[in-house]
C-alpha positions in Angstrom: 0.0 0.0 0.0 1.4 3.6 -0.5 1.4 6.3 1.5 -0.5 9.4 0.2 1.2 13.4 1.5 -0.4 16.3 2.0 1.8 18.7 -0.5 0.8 21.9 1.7 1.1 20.1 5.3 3.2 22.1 7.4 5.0 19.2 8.7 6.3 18.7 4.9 9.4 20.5 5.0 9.6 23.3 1.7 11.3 21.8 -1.2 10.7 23.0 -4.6 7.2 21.2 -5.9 9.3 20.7 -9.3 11.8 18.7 -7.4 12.2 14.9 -9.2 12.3 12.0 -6.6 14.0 8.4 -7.9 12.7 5.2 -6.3 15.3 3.6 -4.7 14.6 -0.1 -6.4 12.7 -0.5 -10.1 10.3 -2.7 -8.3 10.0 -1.1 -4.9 6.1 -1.8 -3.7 5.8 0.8 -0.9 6.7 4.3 -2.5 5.6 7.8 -1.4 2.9 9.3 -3.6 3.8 12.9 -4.1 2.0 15.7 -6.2 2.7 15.8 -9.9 3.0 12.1 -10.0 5.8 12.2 -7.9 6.9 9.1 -5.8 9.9 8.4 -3.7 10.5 5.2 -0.9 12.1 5.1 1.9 13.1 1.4 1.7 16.4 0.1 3.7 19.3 0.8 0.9 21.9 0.1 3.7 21.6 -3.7 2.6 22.1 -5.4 -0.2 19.1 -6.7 -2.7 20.0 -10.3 -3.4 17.6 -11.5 -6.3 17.8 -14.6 -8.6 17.3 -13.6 -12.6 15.5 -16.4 -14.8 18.1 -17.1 -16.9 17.6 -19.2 -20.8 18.2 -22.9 -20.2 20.3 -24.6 -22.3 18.7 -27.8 -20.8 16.5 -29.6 -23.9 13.5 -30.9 -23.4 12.5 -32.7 -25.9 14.8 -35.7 -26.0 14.3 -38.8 -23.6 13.5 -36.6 -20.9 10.4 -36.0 -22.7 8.7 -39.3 -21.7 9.5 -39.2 -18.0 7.3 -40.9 -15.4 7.4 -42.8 -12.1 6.0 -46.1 -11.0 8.5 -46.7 -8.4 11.3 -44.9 -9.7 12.2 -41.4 -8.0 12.6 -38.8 -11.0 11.0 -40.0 -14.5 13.4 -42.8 -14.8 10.7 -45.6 -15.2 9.3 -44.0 -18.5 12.8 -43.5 -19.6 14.1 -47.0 -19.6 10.5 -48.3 -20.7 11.0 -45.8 -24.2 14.5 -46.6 -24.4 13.7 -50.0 -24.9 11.1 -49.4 -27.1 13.8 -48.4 -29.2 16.0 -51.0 -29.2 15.3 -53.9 -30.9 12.8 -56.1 -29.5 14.0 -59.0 -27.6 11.9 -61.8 -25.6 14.5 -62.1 -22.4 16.1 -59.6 -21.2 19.0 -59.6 -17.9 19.6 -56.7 -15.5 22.4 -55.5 -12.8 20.9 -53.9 -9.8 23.4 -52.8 -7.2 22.4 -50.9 -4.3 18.6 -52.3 -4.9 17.6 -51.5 -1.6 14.2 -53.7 -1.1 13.4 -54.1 -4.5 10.6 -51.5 -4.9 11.4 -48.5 -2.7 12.7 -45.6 -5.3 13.6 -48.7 -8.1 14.8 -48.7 -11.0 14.3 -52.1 -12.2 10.9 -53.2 -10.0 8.7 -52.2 -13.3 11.1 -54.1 -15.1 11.1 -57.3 -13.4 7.7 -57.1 -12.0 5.3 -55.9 -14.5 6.7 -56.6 -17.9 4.2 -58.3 -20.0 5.7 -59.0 -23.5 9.9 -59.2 -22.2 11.1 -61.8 -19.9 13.4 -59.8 -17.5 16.1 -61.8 -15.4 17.6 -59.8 -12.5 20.0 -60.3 -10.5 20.0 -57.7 -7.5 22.6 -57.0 -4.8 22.3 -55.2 -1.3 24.0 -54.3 1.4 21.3 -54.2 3.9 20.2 -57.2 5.7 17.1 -55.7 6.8 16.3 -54.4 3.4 17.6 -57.5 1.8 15.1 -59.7 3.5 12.6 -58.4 1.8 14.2 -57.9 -1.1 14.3 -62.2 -1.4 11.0 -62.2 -0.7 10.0 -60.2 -3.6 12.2 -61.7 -6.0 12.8 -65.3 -4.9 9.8 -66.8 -6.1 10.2 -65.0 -9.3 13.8 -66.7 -10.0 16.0 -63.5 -9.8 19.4 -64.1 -8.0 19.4 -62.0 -4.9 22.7 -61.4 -3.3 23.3 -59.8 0.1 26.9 -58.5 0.2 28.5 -54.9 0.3 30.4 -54.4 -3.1 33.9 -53.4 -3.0 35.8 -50.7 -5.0 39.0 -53.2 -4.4 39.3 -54.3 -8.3 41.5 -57.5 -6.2 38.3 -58.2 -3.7 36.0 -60.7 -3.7 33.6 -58.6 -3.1 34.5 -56.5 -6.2 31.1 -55.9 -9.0 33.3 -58.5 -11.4 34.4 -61.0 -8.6 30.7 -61.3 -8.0 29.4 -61.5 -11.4 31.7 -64.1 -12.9 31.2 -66.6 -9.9 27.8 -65.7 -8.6 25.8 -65.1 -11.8 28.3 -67.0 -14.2 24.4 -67.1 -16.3 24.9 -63.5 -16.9 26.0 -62.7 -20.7 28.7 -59.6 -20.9 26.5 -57.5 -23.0 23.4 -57.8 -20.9 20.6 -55.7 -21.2 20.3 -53.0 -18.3 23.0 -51.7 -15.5 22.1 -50.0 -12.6 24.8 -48.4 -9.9 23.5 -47.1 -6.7 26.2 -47.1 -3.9 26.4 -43.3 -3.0 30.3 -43.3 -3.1 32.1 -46.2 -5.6 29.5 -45.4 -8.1 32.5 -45.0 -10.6 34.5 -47.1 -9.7 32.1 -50.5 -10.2 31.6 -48.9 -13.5 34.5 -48.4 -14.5 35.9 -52.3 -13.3 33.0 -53.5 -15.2 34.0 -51.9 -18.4 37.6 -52.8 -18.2 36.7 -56.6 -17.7 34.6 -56.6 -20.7 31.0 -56.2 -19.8 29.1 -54.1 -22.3 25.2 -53.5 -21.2 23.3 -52.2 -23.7 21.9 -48.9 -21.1 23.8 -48.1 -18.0 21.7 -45.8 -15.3 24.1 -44.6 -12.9 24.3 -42.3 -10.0 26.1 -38.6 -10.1 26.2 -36.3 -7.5 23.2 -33.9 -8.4 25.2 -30.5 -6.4 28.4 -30.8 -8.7 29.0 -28.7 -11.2 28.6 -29.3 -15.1 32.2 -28.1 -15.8 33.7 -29.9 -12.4 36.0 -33.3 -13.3 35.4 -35.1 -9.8 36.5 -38.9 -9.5 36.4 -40.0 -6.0 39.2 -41.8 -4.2 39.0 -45.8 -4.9 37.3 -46.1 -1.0 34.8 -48.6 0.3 34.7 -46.0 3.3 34.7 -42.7 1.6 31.6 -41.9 0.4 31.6 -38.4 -2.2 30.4 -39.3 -5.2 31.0 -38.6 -9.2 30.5 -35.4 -11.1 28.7 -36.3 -14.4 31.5 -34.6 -16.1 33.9 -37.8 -14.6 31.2 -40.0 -15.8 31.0 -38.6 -19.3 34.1 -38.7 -19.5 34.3 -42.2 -18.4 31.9 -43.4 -20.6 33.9 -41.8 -23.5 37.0 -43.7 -23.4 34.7 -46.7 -23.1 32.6 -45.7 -26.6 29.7 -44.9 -24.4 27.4 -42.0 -25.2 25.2 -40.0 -22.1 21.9 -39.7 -23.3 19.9 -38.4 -21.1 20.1 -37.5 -17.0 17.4 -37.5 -14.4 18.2 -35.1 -10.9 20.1 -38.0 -9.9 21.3 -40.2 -12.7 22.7 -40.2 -16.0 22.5 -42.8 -18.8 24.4 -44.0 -21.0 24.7 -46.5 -24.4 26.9 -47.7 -26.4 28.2 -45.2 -29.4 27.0 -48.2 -31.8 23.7 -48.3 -30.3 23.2 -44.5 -30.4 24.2 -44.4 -34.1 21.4 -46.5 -35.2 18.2 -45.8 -32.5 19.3 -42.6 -30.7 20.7 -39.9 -32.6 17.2 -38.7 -34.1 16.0 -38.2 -31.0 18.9 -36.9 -28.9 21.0 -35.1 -31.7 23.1 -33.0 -28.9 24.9 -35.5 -26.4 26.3 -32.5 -24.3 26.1 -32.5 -20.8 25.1 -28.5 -21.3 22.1 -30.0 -23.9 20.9 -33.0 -21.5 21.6 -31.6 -18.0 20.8 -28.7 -15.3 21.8 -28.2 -11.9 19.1 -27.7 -9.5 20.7 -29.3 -6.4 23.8 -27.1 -7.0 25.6 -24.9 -4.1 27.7 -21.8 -5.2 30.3 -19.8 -3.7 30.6 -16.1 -4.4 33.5 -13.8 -2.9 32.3 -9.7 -2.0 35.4 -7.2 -2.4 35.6 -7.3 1.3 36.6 -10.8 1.4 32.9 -12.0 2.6 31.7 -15.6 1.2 28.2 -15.8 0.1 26.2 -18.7 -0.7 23.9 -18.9 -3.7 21.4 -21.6 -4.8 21.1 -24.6 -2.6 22.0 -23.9 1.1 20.6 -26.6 2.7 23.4 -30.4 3.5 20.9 -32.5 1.3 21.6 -35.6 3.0 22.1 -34.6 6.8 19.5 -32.0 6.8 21.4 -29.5 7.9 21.4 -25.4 7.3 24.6 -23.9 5.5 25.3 -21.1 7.5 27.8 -18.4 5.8 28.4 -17.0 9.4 30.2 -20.3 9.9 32.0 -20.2 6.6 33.8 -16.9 6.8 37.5 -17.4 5.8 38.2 -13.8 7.4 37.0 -12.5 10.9 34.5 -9.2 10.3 37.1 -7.1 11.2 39.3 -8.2 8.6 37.0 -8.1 5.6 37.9 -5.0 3.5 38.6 -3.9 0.5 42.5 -4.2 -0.3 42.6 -1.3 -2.8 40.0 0.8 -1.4 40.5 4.4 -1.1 41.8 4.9 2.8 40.7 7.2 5.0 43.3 10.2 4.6 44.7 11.7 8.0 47.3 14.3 7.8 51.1 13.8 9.3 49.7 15.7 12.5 47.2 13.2 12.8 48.4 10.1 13.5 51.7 10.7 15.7 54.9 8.7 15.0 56.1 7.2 17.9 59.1 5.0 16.7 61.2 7.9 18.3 60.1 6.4 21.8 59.0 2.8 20.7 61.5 1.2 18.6 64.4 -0.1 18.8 64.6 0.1 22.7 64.9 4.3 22.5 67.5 4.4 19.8 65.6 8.1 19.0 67.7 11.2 19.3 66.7 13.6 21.5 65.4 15.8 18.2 62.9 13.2 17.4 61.5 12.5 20.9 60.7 16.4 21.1 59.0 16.6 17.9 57.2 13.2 18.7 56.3 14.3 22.1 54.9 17.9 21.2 53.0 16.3 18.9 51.1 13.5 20.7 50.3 16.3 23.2 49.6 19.0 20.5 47.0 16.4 19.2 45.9 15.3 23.1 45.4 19.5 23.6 43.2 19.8 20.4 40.7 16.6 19.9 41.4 15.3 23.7 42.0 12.2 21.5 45.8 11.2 19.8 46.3 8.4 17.0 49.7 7.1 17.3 51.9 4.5 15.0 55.4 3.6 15.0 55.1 1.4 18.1 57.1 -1.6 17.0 53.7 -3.9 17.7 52.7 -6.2 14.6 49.7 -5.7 12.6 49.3 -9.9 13.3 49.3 -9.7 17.4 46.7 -7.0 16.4 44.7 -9.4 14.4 45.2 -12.6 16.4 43.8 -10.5 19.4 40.5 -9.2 17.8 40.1 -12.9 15.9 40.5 -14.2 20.1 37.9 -11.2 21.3 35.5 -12.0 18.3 35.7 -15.6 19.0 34.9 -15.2 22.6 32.6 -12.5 23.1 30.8 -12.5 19.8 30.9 -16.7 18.6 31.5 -18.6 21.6 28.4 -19.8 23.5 27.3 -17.9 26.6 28.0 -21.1 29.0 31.5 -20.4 27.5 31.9 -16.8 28.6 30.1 -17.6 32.3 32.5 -19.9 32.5 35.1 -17.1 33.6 32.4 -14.8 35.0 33.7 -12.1 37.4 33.7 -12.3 41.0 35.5 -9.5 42.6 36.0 -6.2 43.1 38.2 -6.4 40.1 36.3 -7.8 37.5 39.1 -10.3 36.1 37.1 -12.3 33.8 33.8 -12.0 31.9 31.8 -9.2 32.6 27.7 -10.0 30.6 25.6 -6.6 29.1 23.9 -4.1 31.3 26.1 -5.2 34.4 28.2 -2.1 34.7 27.7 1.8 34.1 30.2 3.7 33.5 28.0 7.0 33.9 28.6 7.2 37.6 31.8 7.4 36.9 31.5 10.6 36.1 28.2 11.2 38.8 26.0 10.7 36.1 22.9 8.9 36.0 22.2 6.5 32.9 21.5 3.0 32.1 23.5 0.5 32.2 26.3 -0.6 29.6 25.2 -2.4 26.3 28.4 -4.0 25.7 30.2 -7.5 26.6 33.7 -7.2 28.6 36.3 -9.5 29.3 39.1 -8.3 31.7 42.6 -9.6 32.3 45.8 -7.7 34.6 49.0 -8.2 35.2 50.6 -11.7 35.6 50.8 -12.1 40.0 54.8 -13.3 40.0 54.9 -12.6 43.8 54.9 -14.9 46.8 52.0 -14.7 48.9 53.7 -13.3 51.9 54.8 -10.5 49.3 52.1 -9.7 47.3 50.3 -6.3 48.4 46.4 -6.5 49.4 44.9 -5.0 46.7 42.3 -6.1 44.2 44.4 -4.8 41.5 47.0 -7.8 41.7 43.3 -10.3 41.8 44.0 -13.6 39.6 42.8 -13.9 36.2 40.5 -15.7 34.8 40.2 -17.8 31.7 37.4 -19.6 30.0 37.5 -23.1 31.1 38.4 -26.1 28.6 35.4 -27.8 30.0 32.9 -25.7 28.0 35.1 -24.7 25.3 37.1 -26.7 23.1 40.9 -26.9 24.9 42.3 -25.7 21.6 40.1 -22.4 21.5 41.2 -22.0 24.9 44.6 -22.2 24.7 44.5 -19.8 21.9 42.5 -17.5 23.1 44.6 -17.0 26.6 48.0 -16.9 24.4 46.4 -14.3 22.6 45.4 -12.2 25.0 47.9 -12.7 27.0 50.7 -11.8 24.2 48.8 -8.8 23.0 48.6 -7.7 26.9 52.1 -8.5 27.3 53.1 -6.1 24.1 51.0 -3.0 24.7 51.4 -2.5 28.5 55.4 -2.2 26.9 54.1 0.0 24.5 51.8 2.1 26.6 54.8 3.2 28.9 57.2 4.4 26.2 53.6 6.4 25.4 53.1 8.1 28.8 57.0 8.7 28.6 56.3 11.0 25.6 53.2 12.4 26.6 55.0 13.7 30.3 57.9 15.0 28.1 55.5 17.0 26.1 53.5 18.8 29.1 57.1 19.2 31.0 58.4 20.7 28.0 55.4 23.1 27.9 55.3 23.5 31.6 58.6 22.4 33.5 57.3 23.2 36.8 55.0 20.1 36.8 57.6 17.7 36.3 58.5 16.7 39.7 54.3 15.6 40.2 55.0 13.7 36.4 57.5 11.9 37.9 56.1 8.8 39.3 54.3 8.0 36.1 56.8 9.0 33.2 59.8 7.0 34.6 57.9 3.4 35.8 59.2 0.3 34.4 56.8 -1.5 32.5 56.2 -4.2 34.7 55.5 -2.2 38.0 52.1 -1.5 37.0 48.2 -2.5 37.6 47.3 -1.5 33.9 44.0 -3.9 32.9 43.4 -4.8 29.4 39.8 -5.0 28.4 38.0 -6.5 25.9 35.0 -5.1 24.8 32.3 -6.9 22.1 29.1 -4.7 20.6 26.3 -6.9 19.2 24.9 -5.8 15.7 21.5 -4.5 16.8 22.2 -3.7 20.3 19.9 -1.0 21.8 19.0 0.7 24.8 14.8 1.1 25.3 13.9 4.7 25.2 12.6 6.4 28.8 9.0 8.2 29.3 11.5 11.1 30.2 13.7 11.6 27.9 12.9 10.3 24.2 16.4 9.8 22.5 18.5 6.6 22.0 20.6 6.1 25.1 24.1 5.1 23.8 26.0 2.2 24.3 28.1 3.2 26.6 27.1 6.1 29.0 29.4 9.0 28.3 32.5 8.9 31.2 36.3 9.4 31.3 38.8 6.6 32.5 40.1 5.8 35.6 44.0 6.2 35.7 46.7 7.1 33.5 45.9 6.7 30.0 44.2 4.4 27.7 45.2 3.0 24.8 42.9 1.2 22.4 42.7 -0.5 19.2 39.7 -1.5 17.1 38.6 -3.4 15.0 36.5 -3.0 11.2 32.8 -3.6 12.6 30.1 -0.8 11.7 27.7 -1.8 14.5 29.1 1.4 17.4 30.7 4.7 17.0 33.6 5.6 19.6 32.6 9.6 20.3 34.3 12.3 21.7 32.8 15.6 23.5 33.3 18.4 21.8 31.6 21.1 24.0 32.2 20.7 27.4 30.2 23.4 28.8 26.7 21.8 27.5 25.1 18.8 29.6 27.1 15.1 28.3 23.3 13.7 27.0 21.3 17.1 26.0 19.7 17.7 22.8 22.8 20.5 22.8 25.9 18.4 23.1 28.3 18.3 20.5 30.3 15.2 19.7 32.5 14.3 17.3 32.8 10.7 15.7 36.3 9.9 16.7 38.4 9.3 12.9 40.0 5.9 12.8 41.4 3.6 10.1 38.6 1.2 8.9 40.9 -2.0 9.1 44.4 -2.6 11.2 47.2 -1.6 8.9 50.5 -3.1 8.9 51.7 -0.6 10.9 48.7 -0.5 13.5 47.2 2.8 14.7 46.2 3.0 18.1 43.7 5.1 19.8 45.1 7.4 23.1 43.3 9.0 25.3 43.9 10.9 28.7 42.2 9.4 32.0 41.5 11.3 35.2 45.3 10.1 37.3 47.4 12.0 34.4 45.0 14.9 34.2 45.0 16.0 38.2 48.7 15.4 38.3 49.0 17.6 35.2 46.9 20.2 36.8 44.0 19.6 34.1 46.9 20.9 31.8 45.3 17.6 29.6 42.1 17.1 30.6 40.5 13.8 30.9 38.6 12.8 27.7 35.2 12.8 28.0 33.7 9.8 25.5 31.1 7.5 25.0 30.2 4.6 22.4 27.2 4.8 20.4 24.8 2.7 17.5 26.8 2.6 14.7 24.1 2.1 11.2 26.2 -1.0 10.2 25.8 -4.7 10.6 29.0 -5.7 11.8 29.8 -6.6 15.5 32.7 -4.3 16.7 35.4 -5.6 19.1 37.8 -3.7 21.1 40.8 -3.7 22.7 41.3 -1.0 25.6 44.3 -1.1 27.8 43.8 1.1 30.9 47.1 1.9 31.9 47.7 2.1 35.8 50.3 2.4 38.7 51.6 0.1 41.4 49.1 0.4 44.4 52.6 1.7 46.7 53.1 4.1 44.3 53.0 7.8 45.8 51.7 10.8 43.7 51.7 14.6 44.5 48.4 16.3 43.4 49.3 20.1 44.8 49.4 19.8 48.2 48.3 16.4 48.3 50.4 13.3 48.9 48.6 9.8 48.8 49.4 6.5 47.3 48.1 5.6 44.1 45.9 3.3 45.6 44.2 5.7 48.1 44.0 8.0 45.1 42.0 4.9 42.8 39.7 4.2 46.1 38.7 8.0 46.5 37.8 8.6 42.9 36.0 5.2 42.4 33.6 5.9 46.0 32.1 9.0 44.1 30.9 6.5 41.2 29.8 3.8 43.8 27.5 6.6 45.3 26.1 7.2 42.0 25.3 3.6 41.3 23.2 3.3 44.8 21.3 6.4 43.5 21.1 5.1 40.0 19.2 2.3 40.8 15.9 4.6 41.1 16.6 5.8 37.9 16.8 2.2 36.8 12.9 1.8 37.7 11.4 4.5 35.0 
């Protein structure tokens, strides 16, 4: 149904009434009626249209195909071998090979042949597997005469059990050009036929199996396996049949058959002038692959495992993670030298910079922390595949894995090591805000505890990790997953030191007198530190309800700054949330006012990876506010790709002591004051919670 608009509504904002709208699809069913025959949609162009186009068949009809019908047979092939040997010459006994002949009636081939034949004498002799099935089998045929003969047929030309062994000392009755061969093993198909042929047998028509969701161009002989079961293309079999002076001459969904060249020259050709596969064959059981420019695999035509029963997913088939599916040669984002700070002067090479370098590189990460409250830096020595092996381990776990997997490892102290489920933490009151509750997954892991018991200081900042346990996920996934993590936490907390280094130099070399209270942070060793790595997962979809108050979308994450010295975080290629920054900080964080900027980063990890900075609140009050904590928050992205992120939140030993003015207290007592004012918020917040 469309929608009809009132040109002169008020609510209708003023375009010009010659204005020409395009439908957004040729075939879109729900357009906007505008005056002057007008029309525009507002269907979802964000996704793609996936439709199939009715293509010309090459696929003739009017060969043997033609006289199709079933009496017990599955597709048409009981009118086809009744017309085929109308065709032949007439003959008052007849012989037939059925292998694989189940009970004798159930989706036969040769049941109307042996059991209703009027003017031909048929002769069977029939061969299954199956006791069960083989019982009754004998009891339909036995009285009859036909040779019934319960054994599983090997491929093994030097068995037994091989098609010939069998034939020549079972049914030694049998002439070598008998009438009518049927193979139906589902897996040696090819290779009974192809022993037969080489030890002389000719049948006069040969119905075979081929696997129906192979291609007509695809060559596919299966290994010579009793246990492997794959089947033939009807390419191999053609092509079989070829060397053999066999001609295909006509296929069912299933099976193909075949006679011999000699034959076809004198009773086929008028009828079936075209003996291509193209001519007597279509694929309507067949599965394609297509490849995006992004590197996604799609699925197109049959998605469905035809004998397990089974959904393809393309979720599951993904040869590249969502954050690595991108365009190679698309057009990057462009970000000037000033943008994205260099920070080999302080990273690489274990400070082989001169002095010259780390100035310029340290001016400019705080230049860049002074201006957008946000600094991209490369140059840190870390490879582009840590990077990727730690998103591929975050998407796994918080995006793929099952949820028994992630509670597996669920928090259970004050220091959330381990999994951390949706809408179970608010970073709002970290800022004495009210707001919902986060929208977003977290995993948490901190440093390694090396200490001795009697040494290690009582703090939930040195609390034990925890891992997903191997008894709910797979011990490989595991292990991976924790090496990881751990290797990527390892890397950056190296990283993020030789960071805050330069980022101290830069506001000491703007204002000297504040390097004595920069001190404790921007000479630390890497290892004497509390720093936490986070992951963070956002779910395609994800929203937060809208309140009777207030009538926007609540984002993600509730706007907040970080607790301690700085944070450095790397993303990955989903579309799903938007990392913002505040732009005016005089306007309320969630009114219609605020202004926020999407923060600009690359759109996959480059070989040189660029990482995201930030300030948190410990650097900013022992600068003085000279860097300001960043205010931020994550919102709905418009895309359909989960995002995962990496955040290291860099922090100090517990012991260590820190000057704020006046003020002397351990880093610890400073963490302890600053997190109470949130834990007062989220006692409040819990009213809010109820409107």
């Amino acid at each position: 149904m469309s929608h009809e608009l009132d040109w002169e509504s008020p609510s209708w904002p003023k375009i010009d009434k010659g204005a020409f709208f395009l439908h957004c699809r040729n075939d879109c069913s729900n357009p906007l009626r505008l005056p002057n025959h007008i029309s525009v949609c507002f269907c979802d162009m964000s996704q793609p249209e996936i439709r199939r186009r009715v293509g010309k068949s090459q696929r003739r009809r009017d060969g043997l195909i033609q006289f199709a019908k079933d009496h017990t047979s599955q597709n048409g092939e009981d009118g086809i071998i009744e017309h085929i040997f109308r065709l032949l010459p007439f003959s008052s006994q007849r012989f037939c090979v059925d292998v694989g002949a189940w009970d004798g009636k159930h989706l036969s081939n040769t049941y109307s042949l042996l059991m209703t034949s009027d003017c031909t004498v048929w002769n069977g002799v029939l061969l299954e597997a199956d006791s069960e099935r083989f019982a009754e089998l004998n009891q339909l045929h036995e009285a009859r005469g036909n040779l019934c003969i319960n054994t599983t047929v090997s491929s093994d030309p030097d068995s037994k059990d091989s098609l010939v062994h069998i034939l020549q000392h079972k049914a030694p009755h049998l002439p070598k050009d008998f009438d009518f061969l049927c193979i139906d093993v589902d897996g040696s198909d090819y290779w009974l036929l192809h022993d037969l042929w080489k030890a002389a047998y000719r049948p006069k028509v040969v119905c075979i199996e081929a696997n129906p969701t192979m291609p007509n161009d695809l060559i596919y002989i299966p290994a010579r396996s009793d246990t492997i079961r794959h089947g033939a293309s009807l390419a191999a079999l053609v092509e079989l049949a070829e060397r053999h002076d066999y001609v295909l001459v006509e296929t069912t969904i299933y099976n193909a058959f075949f006679v011999p060249k000699n034959l076809y020259d004198l009773y086929f050709q008028d009828l079936v002038p075209d003996t291509s596969i193209e001519a007597l064959h279509e694929i309507t059981m067949g599965t394609s692959i297509y490849q995006l420019y992004d590197g996604t695999l799609k699925l197109w035509g049959c998605k469905k495992m035809l004998w397990h029963r089974v959904a393809m997913e393309e979720k599951k088939m993904q040869m590249l993670p969502p954050e690595r599916r991108n365009f190679p040669f698309a057009p990057q984002p462009t970000f000037s030298e000033t943008s994205i700070v260099d920070m080999s002067a302080y990273c690489k090479n274990h400070r082989e910079g001169g002095k010259e370098e780390e100035a310029a590189c340290a001016d400019a990460i705080v230049g860049q922390l002074k201006q957008d409250g946000f600094a991209l830096v490369r140059g840190t020595g870390v490879a582009s595949e840590l990077c990727h092996d730690a998103l591929s381990a975050t998407n796994a776990f918080l995006q793929e894995a099952p949820e028994s997997v992630r509670r597996s490892c669920l928090t259970k102290d004050r220091a959330r090591r381990g999994y951390s489920p949706m809408c179970t933490e608010n970073f709002a009151s970290l800022i004495g805000e009210h707001g919902p509750n986060d929208l977003v997954r977290k995993f948490r892991i901190g440093p390694s505890i090396q200490q001795s018991e009697d040494n290690l200081p009582d703090s939930p900042l040195f609390s034990p990790n925890a891992w997903p346990s191997s008894e709910v996920w797979d011990e490989d996934s595991c292990s991976i997953f924790q090496s990881n993590v751990q290797a990527y936490y390892d890397q950056l907390c190296l990283v993020a030191h030789a960071i805050v280094r330069a980022i101290c130099d830069g506001i000491v070399r703007q204002r000297p007198a504040l390097a004595p209270s920069l001190q404790a942070v921007s000479r630390k060793e890497s290892l004497d530190h509390t720093s936490i790595l986070t992951l963070l997962g956002y779910r395609t979809g994800t929203r937060h309800k809208r309140t009777q108050k207030k009538r926007h979308v609540h984002p993600l994450v509730a706007s907040h700054t970080d607790v301690g010295v700085i944070t450095v975080l790397l993303f990955d290629g989903g579309d799903c949330a938007t990392l913002q920054r505040k732009v005016d900080n005089d306007q309320l964080l969630e009114s219609v006012e605020a202004k926020w900027a999407d923060v600009m980063l690359p759109p996959i990890v480059p070989n040189d990876p660029v990482f995201v900075v930030n300030i948190a609140d410990c650097l900013s009050e022992l600068s003085q506010n000279y860097l300001p904590s960043t205010l931020h928050r994550v919102i709905p992205g418009t895309g359909s790709i989960p995002r995962n992120c990496l955040a290291l939140f860099v922090g100090l030993e517990p012991q260590e002591m820190l000057t704020f003015g006046n003020d002397t207290m351990s880093y610890e007592e400073w963490r302890k004051k600053r997190i109470a004012k949130s834990q007062e918020v989220l006692k409040s917040n819990q009213q809010y919670q109820k409107l």
